[in-house]
Backbone bond lengths (Angstrom), bond angles and torsions (degrees), N, CA, C in turn:
res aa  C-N    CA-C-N  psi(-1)  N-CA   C-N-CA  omega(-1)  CA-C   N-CA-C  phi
1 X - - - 1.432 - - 1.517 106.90 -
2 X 1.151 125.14 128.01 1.306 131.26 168.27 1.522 98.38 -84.30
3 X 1.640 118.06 151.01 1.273 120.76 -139.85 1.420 116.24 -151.49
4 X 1.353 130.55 98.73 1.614 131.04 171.44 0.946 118.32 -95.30
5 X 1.675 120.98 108.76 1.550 109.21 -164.15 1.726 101.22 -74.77
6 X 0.681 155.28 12.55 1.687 171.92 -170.11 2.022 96.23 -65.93
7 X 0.696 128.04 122.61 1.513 120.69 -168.05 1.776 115.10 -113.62
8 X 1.498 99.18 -6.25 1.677 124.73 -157.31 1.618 92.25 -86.52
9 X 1.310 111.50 -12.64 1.961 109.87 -158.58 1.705 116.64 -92.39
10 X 1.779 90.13 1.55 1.381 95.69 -174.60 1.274 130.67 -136.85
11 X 1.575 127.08 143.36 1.513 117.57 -176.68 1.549 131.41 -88.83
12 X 2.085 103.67 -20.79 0.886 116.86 -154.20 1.971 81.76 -84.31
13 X 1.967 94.43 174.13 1.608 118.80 -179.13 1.831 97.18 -92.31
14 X 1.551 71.90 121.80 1.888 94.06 154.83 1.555 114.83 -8.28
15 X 1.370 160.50 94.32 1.435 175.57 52.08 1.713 99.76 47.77
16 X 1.375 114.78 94.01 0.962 93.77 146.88 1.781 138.39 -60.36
17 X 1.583 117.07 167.11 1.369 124.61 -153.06 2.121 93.72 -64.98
18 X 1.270 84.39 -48.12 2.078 105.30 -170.02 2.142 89.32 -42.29
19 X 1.274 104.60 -50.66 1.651 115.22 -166.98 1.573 100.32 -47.69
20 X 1.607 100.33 -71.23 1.424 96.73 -157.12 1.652 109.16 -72.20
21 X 1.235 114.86 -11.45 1.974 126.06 161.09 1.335 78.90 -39.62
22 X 1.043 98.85 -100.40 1.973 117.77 -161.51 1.670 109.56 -26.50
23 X 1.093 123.06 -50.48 1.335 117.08 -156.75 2.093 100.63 -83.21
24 X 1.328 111.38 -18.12 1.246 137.16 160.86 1.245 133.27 -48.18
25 X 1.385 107.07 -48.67 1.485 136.80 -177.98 1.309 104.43 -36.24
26 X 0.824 146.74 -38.39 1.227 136.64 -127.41 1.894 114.23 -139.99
27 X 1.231 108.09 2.26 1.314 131.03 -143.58 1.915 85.34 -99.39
28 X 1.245 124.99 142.97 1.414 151.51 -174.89 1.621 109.10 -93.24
29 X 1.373 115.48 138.34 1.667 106.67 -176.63 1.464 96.63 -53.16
30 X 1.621 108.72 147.77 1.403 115.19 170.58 1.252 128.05 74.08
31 X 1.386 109.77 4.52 1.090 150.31 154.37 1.841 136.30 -46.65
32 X 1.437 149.56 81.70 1.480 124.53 -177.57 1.101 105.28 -120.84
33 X 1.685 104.67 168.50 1.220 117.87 162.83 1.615 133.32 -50.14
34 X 1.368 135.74 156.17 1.112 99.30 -177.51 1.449 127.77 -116.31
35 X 1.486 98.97 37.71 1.241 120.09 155.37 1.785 101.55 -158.90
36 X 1.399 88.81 175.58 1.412 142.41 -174.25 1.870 109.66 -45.59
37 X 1.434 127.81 121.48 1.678 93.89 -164.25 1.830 84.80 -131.76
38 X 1.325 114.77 161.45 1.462 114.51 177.83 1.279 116.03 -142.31
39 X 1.135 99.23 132.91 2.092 94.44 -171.95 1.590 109.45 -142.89
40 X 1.212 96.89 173.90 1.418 87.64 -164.03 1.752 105.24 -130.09
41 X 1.593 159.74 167.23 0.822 149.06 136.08 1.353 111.57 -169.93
42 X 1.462 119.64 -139.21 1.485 118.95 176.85 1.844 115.00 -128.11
43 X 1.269 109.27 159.29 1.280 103.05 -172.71 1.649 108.00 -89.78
44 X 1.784 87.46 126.96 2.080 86.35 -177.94 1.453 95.18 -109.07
45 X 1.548 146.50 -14.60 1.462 108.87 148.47 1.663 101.19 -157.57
46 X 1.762 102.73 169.03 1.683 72.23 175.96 1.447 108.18 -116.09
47 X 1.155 113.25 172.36 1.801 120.44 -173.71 1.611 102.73 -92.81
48 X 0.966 103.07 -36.70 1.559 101.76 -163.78 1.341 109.38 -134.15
49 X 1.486 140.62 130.27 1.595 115.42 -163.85 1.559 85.10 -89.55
50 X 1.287 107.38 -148.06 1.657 113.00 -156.28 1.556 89.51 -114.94
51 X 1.818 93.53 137.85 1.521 102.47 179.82 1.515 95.18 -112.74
52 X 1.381 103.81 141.72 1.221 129.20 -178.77 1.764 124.15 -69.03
53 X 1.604 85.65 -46.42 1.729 86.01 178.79 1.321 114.40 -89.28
54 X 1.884 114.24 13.00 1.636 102.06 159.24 1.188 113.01 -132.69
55 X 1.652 119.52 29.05 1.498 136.78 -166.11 1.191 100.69 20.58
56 X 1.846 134.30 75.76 1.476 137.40 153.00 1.662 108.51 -150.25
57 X 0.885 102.40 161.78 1.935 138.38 -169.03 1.548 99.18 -140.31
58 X 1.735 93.47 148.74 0.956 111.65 -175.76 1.788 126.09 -124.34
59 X 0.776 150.44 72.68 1.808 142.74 -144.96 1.734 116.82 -154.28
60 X 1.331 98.27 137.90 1.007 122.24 174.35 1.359 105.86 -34.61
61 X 1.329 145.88 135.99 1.482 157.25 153.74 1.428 122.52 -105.58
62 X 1.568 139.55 119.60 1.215 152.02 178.07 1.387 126.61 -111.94
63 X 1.217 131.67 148.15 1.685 116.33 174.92 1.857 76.00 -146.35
64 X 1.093 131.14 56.35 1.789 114.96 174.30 1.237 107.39 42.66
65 X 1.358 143.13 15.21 1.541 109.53 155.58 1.352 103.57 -112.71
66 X 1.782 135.31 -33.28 1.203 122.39 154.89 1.885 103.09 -135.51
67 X 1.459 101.39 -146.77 1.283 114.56 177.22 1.706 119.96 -139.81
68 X 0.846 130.37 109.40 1.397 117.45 -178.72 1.566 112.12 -136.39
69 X 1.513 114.33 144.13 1.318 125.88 -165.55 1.488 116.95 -71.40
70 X 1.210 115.55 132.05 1.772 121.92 170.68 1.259 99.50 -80.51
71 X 1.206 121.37 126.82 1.477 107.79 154.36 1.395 105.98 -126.28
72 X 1.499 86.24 152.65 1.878 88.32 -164.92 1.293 156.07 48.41
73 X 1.431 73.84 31.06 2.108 95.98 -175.53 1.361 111.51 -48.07
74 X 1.528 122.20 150.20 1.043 136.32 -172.42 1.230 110.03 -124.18
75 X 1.522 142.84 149.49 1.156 133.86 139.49 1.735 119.09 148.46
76 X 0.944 113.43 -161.92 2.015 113.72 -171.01 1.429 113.19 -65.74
77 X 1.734 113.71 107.64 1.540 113.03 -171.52 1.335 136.69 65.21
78 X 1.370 104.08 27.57 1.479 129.39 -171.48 1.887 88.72 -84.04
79 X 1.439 140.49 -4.30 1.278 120.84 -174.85 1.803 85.79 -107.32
80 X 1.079 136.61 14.62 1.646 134.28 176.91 1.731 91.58 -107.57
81 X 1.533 133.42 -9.40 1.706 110.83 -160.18 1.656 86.23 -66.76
82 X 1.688 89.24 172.60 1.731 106.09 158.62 1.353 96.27 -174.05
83 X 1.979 113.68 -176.22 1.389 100.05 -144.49 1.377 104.49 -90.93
84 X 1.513 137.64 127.32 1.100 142.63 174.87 1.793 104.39 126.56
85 X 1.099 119.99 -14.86 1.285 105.91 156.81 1.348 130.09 -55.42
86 X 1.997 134.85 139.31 0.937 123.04 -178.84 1.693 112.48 -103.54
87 X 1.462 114.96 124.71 1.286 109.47 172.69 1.636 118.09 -123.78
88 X 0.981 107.90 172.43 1.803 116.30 -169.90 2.188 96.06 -105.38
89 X 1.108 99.52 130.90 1.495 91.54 -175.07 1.895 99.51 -128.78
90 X 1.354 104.67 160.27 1.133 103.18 179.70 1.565 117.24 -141.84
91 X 1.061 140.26 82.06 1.772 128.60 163.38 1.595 126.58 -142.05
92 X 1.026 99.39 -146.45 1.627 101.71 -178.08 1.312 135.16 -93.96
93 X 1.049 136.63 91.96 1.519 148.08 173.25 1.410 125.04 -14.98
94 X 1.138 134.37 94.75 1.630 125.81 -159.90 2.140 96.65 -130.51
């Protein structure tokens, strides 16, 4: 999931991680959803620490029903995350 932690951009309800797996499944390279998905949990590790000259981080995200990767999250104080912080994330499913 590419990722705006920004929480203001959306109408739809909180998705758990297991949901948008499932509704995902099925999706072709190059492929998205056709909307916007937002979830919420804690960080269990990160892939990439945070690069400066493109203000993004990269890490695994969990809430106990699955796990799925941020890549390239964007957004307010994203160069302070680390692992076990909980954040609310929001973008597009690819």
């Amino acid at each position: 999931m590419d990722a705006d932690f920004s929480t203001n951009k959306i109408n739809n309800s909180i998705s758990t991680i297991q949901d948008i797996l499932d509704e995902a499944e099925y999706l072709n390279d190059g492929q998205s959803l056709t909307s916007y998905k937002e979830a919420s949990g804690y960080i269990l590790e990160i892939t990439e620490e945070y690069m400066s000259g493109y203000n993004n981080i990269s890490f695994i995200l969990t809430d106990g029903t699955a796990e799925i990767l941020i890549h390239r999250g964007k957004g307010d104080d994203i160069s302070t995350l680390t692992v076990g912080d909980t954040v609310t994330v929001y973008g597009e499913i690819t």
